[in-house]
C-alpha positions in Angstrom: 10.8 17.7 5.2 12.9 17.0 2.2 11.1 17.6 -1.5 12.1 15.4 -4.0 11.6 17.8 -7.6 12.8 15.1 -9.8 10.9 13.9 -12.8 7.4 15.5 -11.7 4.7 13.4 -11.6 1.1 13.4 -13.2 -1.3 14.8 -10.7 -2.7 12.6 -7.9 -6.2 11.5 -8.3 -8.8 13.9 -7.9 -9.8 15.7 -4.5 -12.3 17.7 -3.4 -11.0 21.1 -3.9 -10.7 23.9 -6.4 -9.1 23.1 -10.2 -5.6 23.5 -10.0 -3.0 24.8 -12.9 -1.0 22.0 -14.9 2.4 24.3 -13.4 0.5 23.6 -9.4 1.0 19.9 -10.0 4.1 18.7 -9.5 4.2 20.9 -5.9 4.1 18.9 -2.6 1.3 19.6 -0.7 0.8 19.4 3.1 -2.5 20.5 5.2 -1.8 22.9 8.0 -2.7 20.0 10.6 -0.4 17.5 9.0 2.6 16.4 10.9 5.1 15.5 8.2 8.9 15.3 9.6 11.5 17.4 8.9 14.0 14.1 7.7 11.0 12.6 5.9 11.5 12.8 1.8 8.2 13.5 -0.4 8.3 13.1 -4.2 6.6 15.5 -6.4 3.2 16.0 -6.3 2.2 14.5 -3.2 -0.3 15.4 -0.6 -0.7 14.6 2.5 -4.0 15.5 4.2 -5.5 16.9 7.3 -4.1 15.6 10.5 -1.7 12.8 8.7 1.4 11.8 10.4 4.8 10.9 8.2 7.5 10.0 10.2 11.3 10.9 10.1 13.2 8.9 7.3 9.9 8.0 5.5 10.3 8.4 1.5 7.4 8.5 -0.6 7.6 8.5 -4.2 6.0 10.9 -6.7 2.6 12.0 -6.7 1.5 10.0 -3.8 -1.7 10.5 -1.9 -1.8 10.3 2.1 -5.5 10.7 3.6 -6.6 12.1 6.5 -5.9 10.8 10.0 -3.4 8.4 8.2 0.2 7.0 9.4 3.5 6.3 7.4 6.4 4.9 9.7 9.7 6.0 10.1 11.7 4.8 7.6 8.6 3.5 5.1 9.1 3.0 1.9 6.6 4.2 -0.6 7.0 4.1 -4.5 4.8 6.6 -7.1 1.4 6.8 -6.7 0.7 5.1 -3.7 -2.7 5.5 -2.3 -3.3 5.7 1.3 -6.6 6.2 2.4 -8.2 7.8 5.8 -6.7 6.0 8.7 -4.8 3.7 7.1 -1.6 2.6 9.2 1.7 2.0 7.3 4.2 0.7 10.3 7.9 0.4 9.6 9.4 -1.2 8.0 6.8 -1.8 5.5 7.9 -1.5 1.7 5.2 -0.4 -0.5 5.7 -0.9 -4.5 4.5 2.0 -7.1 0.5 2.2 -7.8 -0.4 0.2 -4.8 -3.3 1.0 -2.6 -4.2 0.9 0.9 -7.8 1.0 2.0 -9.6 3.5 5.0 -8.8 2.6 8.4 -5.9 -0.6 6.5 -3.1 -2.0 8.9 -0.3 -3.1 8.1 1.5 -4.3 11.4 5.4 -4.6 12.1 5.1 -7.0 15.5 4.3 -10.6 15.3 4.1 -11.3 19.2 2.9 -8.0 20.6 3.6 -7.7 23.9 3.2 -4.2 26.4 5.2 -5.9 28.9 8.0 -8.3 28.8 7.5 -11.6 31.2 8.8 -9.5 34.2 6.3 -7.2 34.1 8.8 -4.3 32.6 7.3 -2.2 29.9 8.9 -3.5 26.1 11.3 -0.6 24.6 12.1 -0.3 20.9 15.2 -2.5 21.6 13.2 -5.3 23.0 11.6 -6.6 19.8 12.5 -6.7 16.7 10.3 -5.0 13.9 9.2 -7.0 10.6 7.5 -5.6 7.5 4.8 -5.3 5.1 5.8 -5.7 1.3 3.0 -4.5 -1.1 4.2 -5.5 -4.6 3.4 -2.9 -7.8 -0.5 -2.4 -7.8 -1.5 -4.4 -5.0 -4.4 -3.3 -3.5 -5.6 -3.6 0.5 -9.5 -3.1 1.1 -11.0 -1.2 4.0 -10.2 -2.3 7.0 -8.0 -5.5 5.7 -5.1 -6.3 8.3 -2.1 -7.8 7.0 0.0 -9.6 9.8 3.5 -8.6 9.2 6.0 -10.6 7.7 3.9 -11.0 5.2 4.2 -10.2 1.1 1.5 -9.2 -0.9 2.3 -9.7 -4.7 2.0 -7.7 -7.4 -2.0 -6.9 -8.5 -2.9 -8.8 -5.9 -6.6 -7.7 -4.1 -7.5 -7.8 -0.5 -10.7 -7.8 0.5 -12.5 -5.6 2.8 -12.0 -7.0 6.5 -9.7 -10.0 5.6 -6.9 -10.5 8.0 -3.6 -11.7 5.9 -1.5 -14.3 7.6 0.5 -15.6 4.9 1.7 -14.4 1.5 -0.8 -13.5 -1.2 0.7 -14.5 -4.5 0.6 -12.1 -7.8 -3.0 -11.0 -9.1 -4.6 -13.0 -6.5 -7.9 -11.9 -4.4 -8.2 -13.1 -1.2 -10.7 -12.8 1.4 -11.6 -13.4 4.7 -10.2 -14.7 8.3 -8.1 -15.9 7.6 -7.6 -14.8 4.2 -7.8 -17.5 1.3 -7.8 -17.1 -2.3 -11.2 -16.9 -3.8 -10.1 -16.1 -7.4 -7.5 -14.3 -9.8 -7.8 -10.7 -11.0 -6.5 -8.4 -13.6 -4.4 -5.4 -13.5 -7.9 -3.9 -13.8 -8.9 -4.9 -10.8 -11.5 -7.8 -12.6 -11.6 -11.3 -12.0 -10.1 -13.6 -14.7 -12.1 -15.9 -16.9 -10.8 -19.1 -17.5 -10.4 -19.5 -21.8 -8.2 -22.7 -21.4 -6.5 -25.3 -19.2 -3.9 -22.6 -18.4 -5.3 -19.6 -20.1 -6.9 -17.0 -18.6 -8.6 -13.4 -20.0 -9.7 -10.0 -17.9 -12.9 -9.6 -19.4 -12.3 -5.4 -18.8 -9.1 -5.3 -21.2 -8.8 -8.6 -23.0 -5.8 -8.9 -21.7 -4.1 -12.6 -21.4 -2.8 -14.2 -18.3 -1.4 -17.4 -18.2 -1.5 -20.2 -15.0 1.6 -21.8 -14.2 2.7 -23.9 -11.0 -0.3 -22.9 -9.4 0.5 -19.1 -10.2 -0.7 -16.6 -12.3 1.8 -14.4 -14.7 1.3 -12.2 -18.0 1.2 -13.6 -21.6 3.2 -12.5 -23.6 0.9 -10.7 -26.2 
């Protein structure tokens, strides 16, 4: 396991476990029943908790949190302060952008056609499908138990909902639910859902902050 020391990050959210010095933050942190791989590269400050698995090549950015039971790919991409809650399932070769979040017992899958066998009855290797990915844009967030069907994109501040099963791509600061997911409304960086001020205006009633709608899409106003 390869520690990456540069540019320490602020300390992961809080756990339940003794107060910890300011110096104790930027160190990694692995639980003794963790399986973290030798080739895998963890930014400062991040923890990985009981009985975890991150795979060779995996590289997670700074101060990222991986729950118990959970599982990061070979070759995963994580940027800072990802979230990955208990049980959540992260197959390669899923990209996952800085501040997202990943529910308890969330999938995201790599195999569109999943097959045990191929149609001779011979059990599938690694060279006999090809893998796709997850992308997770910057603060996306997937709720417990959400499956997103890989190749899919979710964009950035984008919300799934508990449950849904993601089929397509989810477009910035959207929140979809359901199966299959659909769009029920915008959010926020927050995490709020929009109020409409205008034709194409829209404010997060949490910050005031100012989105506007544009080709059926929602971006940032410029303040």
């Amino acid at each position: 396991m390869i520690v990456d020391e540069t540019n320490a990050a602020p300390e992961p959210a809080a756990q339940p476990e003794p107060e910890r010095t300011p110096a104790a933050a930027a160190e990694v942190r692995i639980a003794a029943s963790a399986d973290v791989d030798d080739r895998a590269v963890l930014g400062a400050g991040s923890v990985v908790w009981h009985l975890a698995q991150v795979r060779e090549e995996a590289v997670l950015g700074r101060a990222c949190v991986i729950g118990r039971g959970a599982y990061i790919g070979p070759g995963v991409r994580l940027g800072d302060n990802v979230k990955v809650q208990n049980y959540g399932l992260v197959y390669e070769p899923a990209e996952v952008g800085a501040g997202a979040f990943i529910g308890p017992a969330a999938v995201l899958t790599n195999d569109l056609r999943p097959r045990s066998v191929d149609p001779s009855g011979r059990q599938k290797r690694g060279s006999d499908w090809q893998a796709v990915g997850v992308t997770l844009g910057e603060g996306a967030s997937i709720g417990a138990r959400a499956v997103c069907v890989a190749p899919v994109r979710i964009g950035r501040w984008a919300m799934v909902g508990a449950g849904a099963v993601v089929t397509d791509d989810v477009p910035d600061f959207a929140l979809v639910v359901g199966v299959p997911a659909r769009r029920i409304a915008w959010v926020g960086r927050a995490g709020e859902r929009l109020v409409r001020t205008a034709t194409d205006r829209w404010r997060c009633p949490a910050t005031g902050e100012i989105y506007r709608q544009t080709e059926g899409r929602i971006v940032e106003a410029e303040q």
